[in-house]
C-alpha positions as CSV (number, residue, x, y, z in Angstrom):
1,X,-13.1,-36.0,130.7
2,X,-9.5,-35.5,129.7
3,X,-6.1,-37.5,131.4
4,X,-2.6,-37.0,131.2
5,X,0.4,-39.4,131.9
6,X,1.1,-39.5,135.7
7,X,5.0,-39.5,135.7
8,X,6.9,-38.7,139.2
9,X,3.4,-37.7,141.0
10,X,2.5,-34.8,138.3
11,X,-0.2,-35.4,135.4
12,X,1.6,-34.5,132.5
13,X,1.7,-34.9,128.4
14,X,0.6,-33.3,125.4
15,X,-2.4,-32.9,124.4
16,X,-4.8,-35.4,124.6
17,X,-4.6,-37.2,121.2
18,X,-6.4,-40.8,122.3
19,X,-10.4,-42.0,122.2
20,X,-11.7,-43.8,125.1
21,X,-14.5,-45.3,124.3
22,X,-17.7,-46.7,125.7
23,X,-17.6,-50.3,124.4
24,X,-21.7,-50.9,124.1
25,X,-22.6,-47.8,123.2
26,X,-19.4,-46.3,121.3
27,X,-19.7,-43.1,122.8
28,X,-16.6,-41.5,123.5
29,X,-16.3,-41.0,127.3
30,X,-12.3,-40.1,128.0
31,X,-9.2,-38.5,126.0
32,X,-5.8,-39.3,126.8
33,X,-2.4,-38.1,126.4
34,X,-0.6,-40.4,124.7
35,X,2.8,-40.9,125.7
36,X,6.2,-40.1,123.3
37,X,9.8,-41.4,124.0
38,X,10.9,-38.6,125.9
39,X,7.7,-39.5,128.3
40,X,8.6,-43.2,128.7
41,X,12.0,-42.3,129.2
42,X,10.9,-39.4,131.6
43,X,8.8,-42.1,133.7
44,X,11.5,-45.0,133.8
45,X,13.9,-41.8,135.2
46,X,11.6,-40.8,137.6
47,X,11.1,-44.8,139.0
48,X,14.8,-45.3,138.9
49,X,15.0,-42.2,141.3
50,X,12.3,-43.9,143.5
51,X,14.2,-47.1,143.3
52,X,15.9,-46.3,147.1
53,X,13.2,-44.2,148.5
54,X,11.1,-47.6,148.1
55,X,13.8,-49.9,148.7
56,X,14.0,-48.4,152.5
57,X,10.8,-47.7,153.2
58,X,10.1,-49.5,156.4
59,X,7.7,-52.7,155.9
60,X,5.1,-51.3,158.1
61,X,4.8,-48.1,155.9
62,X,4.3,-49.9,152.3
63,X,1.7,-52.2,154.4
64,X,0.2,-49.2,155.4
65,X,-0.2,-47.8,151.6
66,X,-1.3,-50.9,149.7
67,X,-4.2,-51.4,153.3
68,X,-5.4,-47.7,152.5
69,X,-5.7,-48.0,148.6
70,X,-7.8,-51.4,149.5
71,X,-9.7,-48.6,151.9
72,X,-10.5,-46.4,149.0
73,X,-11.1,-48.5,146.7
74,X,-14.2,-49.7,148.9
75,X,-15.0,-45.9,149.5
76,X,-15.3,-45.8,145.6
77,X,-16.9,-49.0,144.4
78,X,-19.7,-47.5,142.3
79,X,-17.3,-45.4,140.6
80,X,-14.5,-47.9,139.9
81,X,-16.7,-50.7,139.0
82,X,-19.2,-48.3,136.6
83,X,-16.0,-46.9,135.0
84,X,-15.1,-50.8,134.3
85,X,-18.5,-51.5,132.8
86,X,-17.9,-48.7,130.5
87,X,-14.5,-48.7,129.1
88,X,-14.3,-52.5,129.3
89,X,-17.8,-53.3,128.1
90,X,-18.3,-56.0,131.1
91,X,-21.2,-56.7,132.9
92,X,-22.2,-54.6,135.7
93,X,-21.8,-56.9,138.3
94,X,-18.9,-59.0,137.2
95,X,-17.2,-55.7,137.0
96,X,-18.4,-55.4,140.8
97,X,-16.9,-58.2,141.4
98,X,-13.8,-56.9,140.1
99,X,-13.6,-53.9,142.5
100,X,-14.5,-56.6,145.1
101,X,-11.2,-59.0,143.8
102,X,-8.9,-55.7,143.6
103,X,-10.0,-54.9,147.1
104,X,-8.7,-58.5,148.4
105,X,-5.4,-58.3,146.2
106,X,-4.3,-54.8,148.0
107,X,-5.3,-56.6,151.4
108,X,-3.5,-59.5,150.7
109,X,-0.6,-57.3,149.5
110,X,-0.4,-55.7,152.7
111,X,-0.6,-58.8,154.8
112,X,2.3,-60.1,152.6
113,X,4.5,-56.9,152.5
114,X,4.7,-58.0,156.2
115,X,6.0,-61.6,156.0
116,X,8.8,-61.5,152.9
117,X,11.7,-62.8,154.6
118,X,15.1,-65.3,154.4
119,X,16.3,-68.0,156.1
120,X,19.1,-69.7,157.9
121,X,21.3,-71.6,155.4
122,X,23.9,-74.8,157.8
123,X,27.2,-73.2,155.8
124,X,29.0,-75.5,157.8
125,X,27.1,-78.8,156.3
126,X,30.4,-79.4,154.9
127,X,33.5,-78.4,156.0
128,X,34.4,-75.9,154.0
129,X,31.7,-73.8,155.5
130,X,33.2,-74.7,158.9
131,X,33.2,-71.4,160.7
132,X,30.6,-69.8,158.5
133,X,27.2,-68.8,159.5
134,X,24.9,-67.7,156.4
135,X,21.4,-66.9,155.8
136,X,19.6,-65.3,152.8
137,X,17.1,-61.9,152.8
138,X,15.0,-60.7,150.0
139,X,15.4,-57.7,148.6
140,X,13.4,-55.7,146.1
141,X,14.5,-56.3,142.4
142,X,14.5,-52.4,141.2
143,X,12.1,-50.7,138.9
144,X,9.0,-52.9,137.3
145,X,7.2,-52.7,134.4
146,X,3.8,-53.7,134.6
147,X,1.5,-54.3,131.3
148,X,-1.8,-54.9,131.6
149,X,-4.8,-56.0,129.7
150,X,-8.2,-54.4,128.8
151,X,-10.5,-57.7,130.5
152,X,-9.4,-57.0,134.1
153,X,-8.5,-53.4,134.0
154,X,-8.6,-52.7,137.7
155,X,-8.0,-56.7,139.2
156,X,-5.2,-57.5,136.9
157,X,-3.3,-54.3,137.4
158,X,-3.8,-55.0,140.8
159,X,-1.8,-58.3,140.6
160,X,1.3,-56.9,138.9
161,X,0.9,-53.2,141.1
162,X,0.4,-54.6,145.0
163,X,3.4,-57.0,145.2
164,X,5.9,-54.4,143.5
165,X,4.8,-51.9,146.1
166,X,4.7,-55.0,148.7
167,X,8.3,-55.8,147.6
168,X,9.7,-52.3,148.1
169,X,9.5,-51.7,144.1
170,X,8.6,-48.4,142.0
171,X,6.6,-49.0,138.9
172,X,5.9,-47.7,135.3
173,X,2.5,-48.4,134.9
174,X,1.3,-49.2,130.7
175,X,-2.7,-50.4,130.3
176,X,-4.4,-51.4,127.8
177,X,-5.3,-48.4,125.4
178,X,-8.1,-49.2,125.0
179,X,-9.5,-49.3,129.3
180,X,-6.7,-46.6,130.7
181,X,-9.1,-44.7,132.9
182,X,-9.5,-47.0,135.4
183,X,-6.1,-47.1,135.7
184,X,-5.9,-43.6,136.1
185,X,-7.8,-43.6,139.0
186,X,-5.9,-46.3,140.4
187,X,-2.8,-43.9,140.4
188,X,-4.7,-41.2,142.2
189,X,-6.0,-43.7,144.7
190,X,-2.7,-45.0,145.5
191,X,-1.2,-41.3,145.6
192,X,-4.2,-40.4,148.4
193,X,-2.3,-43.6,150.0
194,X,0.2,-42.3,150.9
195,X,3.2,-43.5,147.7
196,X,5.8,-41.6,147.1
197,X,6.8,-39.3,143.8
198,X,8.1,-41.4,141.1
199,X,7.1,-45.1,142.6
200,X,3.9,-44.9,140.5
201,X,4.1,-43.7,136.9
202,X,1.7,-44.0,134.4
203,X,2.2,-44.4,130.3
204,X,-0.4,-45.1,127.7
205,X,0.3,-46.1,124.1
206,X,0.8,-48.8,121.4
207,X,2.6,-51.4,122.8
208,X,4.9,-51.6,119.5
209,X,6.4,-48.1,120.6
210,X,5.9,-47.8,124.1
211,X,5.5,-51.2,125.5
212,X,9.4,-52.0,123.4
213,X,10.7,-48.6,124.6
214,X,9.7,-49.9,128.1
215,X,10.6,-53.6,128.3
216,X,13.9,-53.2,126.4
217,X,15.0,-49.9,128.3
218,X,18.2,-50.9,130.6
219,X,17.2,-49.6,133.7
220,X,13.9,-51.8,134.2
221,X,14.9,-54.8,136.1
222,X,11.7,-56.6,136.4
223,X,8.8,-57.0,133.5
224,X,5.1,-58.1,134.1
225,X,3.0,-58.4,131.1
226,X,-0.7,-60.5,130.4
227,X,-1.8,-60.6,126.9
228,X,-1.2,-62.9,124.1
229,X,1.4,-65.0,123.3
230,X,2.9,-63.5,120.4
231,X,3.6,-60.2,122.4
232,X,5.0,-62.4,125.2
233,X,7.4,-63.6,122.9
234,X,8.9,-60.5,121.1
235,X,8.9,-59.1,124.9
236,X,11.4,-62.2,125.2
237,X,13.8,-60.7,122.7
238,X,13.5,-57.6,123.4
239,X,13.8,-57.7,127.2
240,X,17.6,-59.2,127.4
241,X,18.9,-60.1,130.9
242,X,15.2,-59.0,132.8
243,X,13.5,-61.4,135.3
244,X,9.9,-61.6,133.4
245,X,6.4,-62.9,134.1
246,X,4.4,-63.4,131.2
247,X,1.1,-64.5,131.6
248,X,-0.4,-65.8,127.8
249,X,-3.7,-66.9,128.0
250,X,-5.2,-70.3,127.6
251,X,-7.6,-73.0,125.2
252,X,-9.3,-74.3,128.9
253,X,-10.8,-77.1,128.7
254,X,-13.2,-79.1,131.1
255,X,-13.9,-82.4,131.6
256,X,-17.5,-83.5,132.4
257,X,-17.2,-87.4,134.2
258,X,-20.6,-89.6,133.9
259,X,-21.0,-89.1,137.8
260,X,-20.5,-85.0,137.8
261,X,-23.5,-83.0,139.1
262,X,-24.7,-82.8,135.3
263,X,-27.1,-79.4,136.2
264,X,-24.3,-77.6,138.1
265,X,-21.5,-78.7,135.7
266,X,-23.3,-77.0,133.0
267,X,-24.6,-73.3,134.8
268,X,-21.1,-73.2,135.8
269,X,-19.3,-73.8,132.7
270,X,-22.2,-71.3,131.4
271,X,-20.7,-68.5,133.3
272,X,-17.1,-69.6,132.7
273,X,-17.8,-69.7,129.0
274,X,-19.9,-66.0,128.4
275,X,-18.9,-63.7,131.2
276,X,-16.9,-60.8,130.2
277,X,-17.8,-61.8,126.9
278,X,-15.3,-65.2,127.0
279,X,-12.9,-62.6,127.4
280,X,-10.6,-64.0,130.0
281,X,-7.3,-65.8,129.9
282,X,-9.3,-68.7,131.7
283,X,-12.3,-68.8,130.0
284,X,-13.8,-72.4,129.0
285,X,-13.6,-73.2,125.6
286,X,-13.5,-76.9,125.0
287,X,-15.8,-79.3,127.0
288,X,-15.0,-82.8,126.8
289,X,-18.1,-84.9,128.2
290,X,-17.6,-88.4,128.2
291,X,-20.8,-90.7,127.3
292,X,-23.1,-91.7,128.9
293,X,-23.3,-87.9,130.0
294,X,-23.0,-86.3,126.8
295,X,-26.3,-85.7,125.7
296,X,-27.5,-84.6,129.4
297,X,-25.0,-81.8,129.6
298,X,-25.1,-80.5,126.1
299,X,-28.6,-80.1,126.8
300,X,-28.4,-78.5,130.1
301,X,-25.4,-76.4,128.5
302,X,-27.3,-75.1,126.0
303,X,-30.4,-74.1,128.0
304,X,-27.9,-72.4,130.9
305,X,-26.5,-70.4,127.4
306,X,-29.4,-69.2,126.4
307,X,-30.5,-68.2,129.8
308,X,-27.5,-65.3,129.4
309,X,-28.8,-62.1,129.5
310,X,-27.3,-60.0,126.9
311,X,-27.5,-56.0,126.4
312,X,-25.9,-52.8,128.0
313,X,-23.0,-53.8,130.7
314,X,-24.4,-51.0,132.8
315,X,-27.6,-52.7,133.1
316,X,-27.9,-55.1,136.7
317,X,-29.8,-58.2,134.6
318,X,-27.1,-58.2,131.8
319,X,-24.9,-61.0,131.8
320,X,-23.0,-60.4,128.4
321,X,-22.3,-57.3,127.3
322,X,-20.0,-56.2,124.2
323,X,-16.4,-57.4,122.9
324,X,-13.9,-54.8,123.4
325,X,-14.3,-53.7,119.6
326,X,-15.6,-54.3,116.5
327,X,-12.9,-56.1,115.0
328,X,-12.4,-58.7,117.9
329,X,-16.6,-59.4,117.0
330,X,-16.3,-59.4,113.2
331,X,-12.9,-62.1,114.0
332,X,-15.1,-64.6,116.5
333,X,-17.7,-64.1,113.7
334,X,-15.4,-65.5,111.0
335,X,-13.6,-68.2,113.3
336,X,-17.6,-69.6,113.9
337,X,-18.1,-69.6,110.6
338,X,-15.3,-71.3,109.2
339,X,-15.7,-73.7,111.8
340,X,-19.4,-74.5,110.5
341,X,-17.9,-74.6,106.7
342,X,-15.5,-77.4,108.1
343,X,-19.0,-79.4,109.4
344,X,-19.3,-77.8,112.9
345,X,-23.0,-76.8,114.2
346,X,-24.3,-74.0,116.1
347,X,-26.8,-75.0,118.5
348,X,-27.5,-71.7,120.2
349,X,-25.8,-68.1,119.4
350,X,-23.7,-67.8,116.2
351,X,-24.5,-64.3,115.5
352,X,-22.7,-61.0,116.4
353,X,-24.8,-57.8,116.8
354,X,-22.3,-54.8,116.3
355,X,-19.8,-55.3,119.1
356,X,-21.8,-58.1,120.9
357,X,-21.4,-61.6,119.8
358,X,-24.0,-63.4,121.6
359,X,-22.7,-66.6,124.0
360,X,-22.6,-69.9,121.0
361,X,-22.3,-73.3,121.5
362,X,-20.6,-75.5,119.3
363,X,-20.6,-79.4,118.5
364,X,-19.2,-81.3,115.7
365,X,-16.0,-79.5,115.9
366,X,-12.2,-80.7,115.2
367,X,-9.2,-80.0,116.9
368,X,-8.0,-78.5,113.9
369,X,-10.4,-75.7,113.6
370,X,-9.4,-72.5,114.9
371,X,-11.9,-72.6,117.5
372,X,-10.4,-75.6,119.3
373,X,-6.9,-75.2,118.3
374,X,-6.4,-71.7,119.2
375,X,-7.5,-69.2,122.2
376,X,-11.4,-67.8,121.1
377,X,-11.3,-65.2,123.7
378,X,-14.9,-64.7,123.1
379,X,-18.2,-66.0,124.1
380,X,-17.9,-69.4,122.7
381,X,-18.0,-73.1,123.7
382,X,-17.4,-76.2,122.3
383,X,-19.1,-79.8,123.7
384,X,-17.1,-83.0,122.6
385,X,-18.0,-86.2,123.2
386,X,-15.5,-89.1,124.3
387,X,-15.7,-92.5,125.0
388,X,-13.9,-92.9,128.4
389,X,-12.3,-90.7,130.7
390,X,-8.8,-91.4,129.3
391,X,-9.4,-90.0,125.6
392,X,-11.0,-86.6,127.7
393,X,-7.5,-86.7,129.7
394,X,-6.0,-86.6,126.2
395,X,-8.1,-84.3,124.4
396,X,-7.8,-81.5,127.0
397,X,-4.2,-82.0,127.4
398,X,-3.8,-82.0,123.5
399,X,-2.9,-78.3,123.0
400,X,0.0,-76.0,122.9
401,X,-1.6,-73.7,126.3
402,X,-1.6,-75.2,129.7
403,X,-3.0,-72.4,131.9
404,X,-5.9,-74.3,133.4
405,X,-8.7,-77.2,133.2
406,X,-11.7,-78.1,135.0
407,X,-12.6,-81.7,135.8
408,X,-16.0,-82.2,137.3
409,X,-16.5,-85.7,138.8
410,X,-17.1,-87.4,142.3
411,X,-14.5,-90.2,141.2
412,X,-11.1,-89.9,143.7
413,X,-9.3,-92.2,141.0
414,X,-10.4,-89.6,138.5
415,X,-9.0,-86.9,140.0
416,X,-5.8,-88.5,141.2
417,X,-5.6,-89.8,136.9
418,X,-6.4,-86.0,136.0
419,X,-3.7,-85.0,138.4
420,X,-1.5,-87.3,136.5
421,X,-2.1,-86.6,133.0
422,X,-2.9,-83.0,132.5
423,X,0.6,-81.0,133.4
424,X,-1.3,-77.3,133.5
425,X,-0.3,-74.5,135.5
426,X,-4.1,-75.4,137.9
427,X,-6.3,-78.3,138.0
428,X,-9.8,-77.3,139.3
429,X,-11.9,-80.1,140.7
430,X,-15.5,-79.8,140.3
431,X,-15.6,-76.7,138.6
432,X,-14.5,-74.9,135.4
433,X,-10.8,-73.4,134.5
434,X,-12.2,-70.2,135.0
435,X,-11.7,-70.7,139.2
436,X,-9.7,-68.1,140.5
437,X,-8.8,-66.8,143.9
438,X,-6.2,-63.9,144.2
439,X,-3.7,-65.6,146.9
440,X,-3.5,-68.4,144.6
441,X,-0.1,-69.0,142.6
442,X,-1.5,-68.4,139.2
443,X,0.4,-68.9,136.1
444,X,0.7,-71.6,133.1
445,X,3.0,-74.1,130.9
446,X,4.3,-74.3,128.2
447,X,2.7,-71.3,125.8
448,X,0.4,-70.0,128.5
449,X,3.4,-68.0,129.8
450,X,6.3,-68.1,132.5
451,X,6.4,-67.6,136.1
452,X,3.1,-66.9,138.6
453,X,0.7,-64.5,139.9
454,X,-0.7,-64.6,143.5
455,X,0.6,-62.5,146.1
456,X,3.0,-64.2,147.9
457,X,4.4,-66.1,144.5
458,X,4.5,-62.3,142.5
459,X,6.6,-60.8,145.3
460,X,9.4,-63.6,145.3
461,X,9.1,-63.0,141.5
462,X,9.7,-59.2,142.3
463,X,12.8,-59.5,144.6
464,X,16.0,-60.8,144.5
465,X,17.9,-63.4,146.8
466,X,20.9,-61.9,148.7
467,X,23.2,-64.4,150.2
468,X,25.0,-63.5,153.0
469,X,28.1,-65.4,154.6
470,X,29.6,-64.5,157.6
471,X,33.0,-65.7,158.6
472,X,33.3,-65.7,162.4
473,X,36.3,-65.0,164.3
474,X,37.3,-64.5,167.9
C-alpha cells in the first residue's frame, strides 16, 4: 500500500521514499512519501488558511465532527486496531483497547467542544473598576502542531488531535515514522467527518528536519509533542514564544505496603510492566516492596511474568509482542547486561529474540544503574526491597521524572504520607503508574514534561484567554 502527505484535504508528495514495516515479522507492509521543506511549509500555509474557517465554526458543528470520527472509528475497529498490531508491534488486544481509548477521547472531545467557556470577572472589586463590567471567553490559540509517538499511534494522536479541533484549531499532523499509517487513516476518517480543507494536514519525516521546520516555523502558535526528554528540550529552543505541551516519559515506580493485596499487586504491576513491550511513558519500572512483603510479591511477580504470553501481536493469546526495532532490543539487551556486570540478577527473562525482548525481572539493582536511573522503555522490572514505608516514599521519589507512581496499600495514613511526599504529576492508589483514563489531566514534573493531557485540561492548553472590559455609560 502506498500514502502520500495529506496537506489542505489532497494526498500529495513525491514519491514514496519511506519503509513501513511490520515490527514482528519485518515485512514491509506501507510506503510513504516523505515530506521536504516546501511540504511542511505547504501544510503550515494551508492550516494558517484554516485558522478562521475553524475559529468560527459554530460549537455545535466541530461537536458534530469529532462525535462522527468516534462513529467511524467504531465502524472500523478490526481495521484500525490490526493496522496498530502491525506497524506498532503491540499486542492484538491492547491495540483493541487502543481503538476502544481513541473512541472515548473523540467522544469526550465532543462533549467538551460544548462546554469551553469564560466567566464573569467583579471589575468593580476596587474602585478603579467602578463602572466596569468584565468577563473573560476562550478563544482558539491558532494553528497546532501535534507530534506523536510510535506506542500509542492512534490513542495518543487522539489526545493532541480532538481538543485542537474541540478548541476551534487546525492542525499539522507529524507521527512517528516509524507507525504513520494509522495516522493516515485517521485523516481520512476525520475528512469523512465532515473537517474542512486545510484543518487537518499530515507530514511524515525525521523529526531533526521536519519536526524543527515545524516547531520553529512562526506561524504555529501552539506545539504538542510526547517522546523523550531530550527532543522535548531542543523543541524548547527551537520553539521561541509558542505555548507548548511536552509530555517526556517517566522511571514509575510502585510501592508495594505489607497490607497490599500481595496476588493482585503483582498481576497488575505484571501488565503495567510487559504490555506494549514496557513501551509506554507510564510503564512500571521500579518496585519498591517494603518487608515483610518482599519475598511474597517478588514471588508472585515473577510467576505473573512468566505467565506473559509472548509471540506475533496479531495473535489473540499474545501478551508481548516485539520492540519497535532492533536497535531499541539490542539497547534493553545491553542496559540488562550491564546492570548484571554491576551485581544485578535476572530472575526470569533477560534474553532478546530478534526484536522481542522477553518481559525480565530484576533484583539486586542500584539506583545508579541505567535501568533504575533512566526510563527502560522496555519490558523490564526491577523489585527493591525497603525497610519501612518511608525509605519506599524516598526511593520512588528519588529520580529526575515525576510522571506517575503507584502505591498499593489499605493504610489511609499511607496514602495521605504518599500524597505528601511524592510531588508527581498522578498518584494511583492501589494500582500501578500505568492507570490511565482519557478525561483525566495527564501530565508530569520536573523532566517528565510541561503542561497536561485530558480533554478538558488540553483544550484550555489549546486556547487563549480574552479579557474583555466594558466601560458603561448612560
Amino acid at each position: 500500500m502506498e500514502y502520500k502527505l495529506f496537506i489542505n484535504g489532497e494526498w500529495t508528495g513525491g514519491s514514496p521514499s519511506l519503509e513501513v514495516t511490520n515490527k514482528y515479522s519485518g515485512e514491509t507492509i506501507a510506503t510513504f512519501s516523505q515530506a521536504g521543506r516546501e511540504d511542511v511549509d505547504a501544510a503550515i500555509a494551508a492550516a494558517d488558511q484554516a485558522a478562521p474557517v475553524m475559529a468560527q465554526m459554530p460549537t455545535y458543528q466541530r461537536s458534530a465532527i469529532l462525535a462522527k470520527t468516534a462513529q467511524l472509528l467504531q465502524e472500523r475497529y478490526e481495521d484500525f486496531a490490526k493496522t496498530i498490531a502491525s506497524e506498532a508491534g503491540k499486542a492484538l488486544k491492547f491495540a483493541r483497547a487502543e481503538v476502544d481509548r481513541a473512541i472515548g477521547t473523540f467522544t469526550f472531545a465532543a462533549e467538551e467542544a460544548k462546554r469551553i467557556h469564560g466567566e464573569t470577572i467583579p471589575l468593580d472589586a476596587i474602585p478603579a473598576g467602578e463602572g466596569y463590567f468584565g468577563f473573560y471567553r476562550r478563544i482558539p490559540v491558532g494553528v497546532v502542531v501535534a507530534i506523536g509517538p510510535f506506542n500509542f499511534p492512534l490513542n495518543l494522536i487522539a489526545h493532541k488531535v480532538a481538543p485542537a479541533i474541540a478548541a476551534g484549531n487546525p492542525i499539522v499532523l507529524k507521527p512517528a515514522s516509524t507507525t504513520p499509517i494509522t495516522a493516515a487513516k485517521l485523516c481520512q476518517v476525520l475528512t469523512e467527518a465532515g473537517l474542512p480543507p486545510g484543518a487537518i494536514n499530515l507530514v511524515v519525516g525525521s523529526g531533526r528536519t521536519v519536526g524543527e521546520w515545524l516547531v520553529s516555523d512562526e506561524r504555529v502558535a501552539k506545539v504538542s509533542f510526547t517522546g523523550s526528554p531530550d527532543v522535548g528540550k531542543r523543541i524548547t529552543e527551537l520553539t521561541g514564544i509558542k505555548k507548548v505541551t511536552l509530555e517526556l516519559g517517566n522511571t514509575s515506580p510502585v510501592i508495594i505496603a505489607p497490607d497490599a493485596d500481595i496476588e493482585t499487586a503483582a498481576k497488575r504491576c505484571a501488565v503495567g510492566a510487559y504490555y506494549n513491550s514496557g513501551q509506554v511513558c507510564i510503564s512500571v519500572q521500579r518496585i519498591y516492596a517494603q518487608h515483610p512483603a518482599y519475598d511474597p510479591f517478588l514471588d508472585a511477580f515473577v510467576k505473573a511474568s512468566q505467565a506473559m504470553v509472548v509471540g506475533d501481536p496479531l495473535d489473540e493469546r499474545v501478551d508481548v509482542g516485539p520492540m519497535i526495532d532492533l536497535k531499541e532490543a539490542e539497547r534493553i539487551e545491553d542496559w540488562v547486561s550491564e546492570a548484571q556486570t554491576e551485581g544485578a540478577r535476572v530472575l526470569t527473562g533477560g534474553q532478546r529474540q530478534g526484536c522481542v525482548y522477553l518481559p525480565t525481572v530484576l533484583t539486586d539493582v542500584t539506583p545508579e544503574m541505567k535501568v533504575i536511573a533512566e526510563e527502560a522503555f522496555a519490558p523490564i522490572a526491577s523489585v527493591v526491597p525497603c525497610q519501612n514505608f518511608e525509605e519506599a516514599i524516598h526511593l520512588a521519589g528519588a529520580t529526575d521524572y515525576a510522571l506517575q507512581v503507584g502505591v498499593f496499600t489499605k493504610n489511609i495514613n499511607h496514602v495521605f504520607k504518599a500524597l505528601g511526599g511524592l510531588h508527581f504529576g498522578g498518584v494511583i492508589i492501589n494500582d500501578t503508574a500505568a492507570f490511565r483514563v482519557d478525561h483525566m489531566p495527564y501530565g508530569g514534573n520536573r523532566k517528565s514534561g510541561i503542561g497536561r493531557e485530558g480533554l478538558k485540561f488540553a483544550i484550555e492548553e489549546m486556547t487563549n484567554i480574552q479579557m474583555v472590559a466594558i466601560r458603561l455609560t448612560e
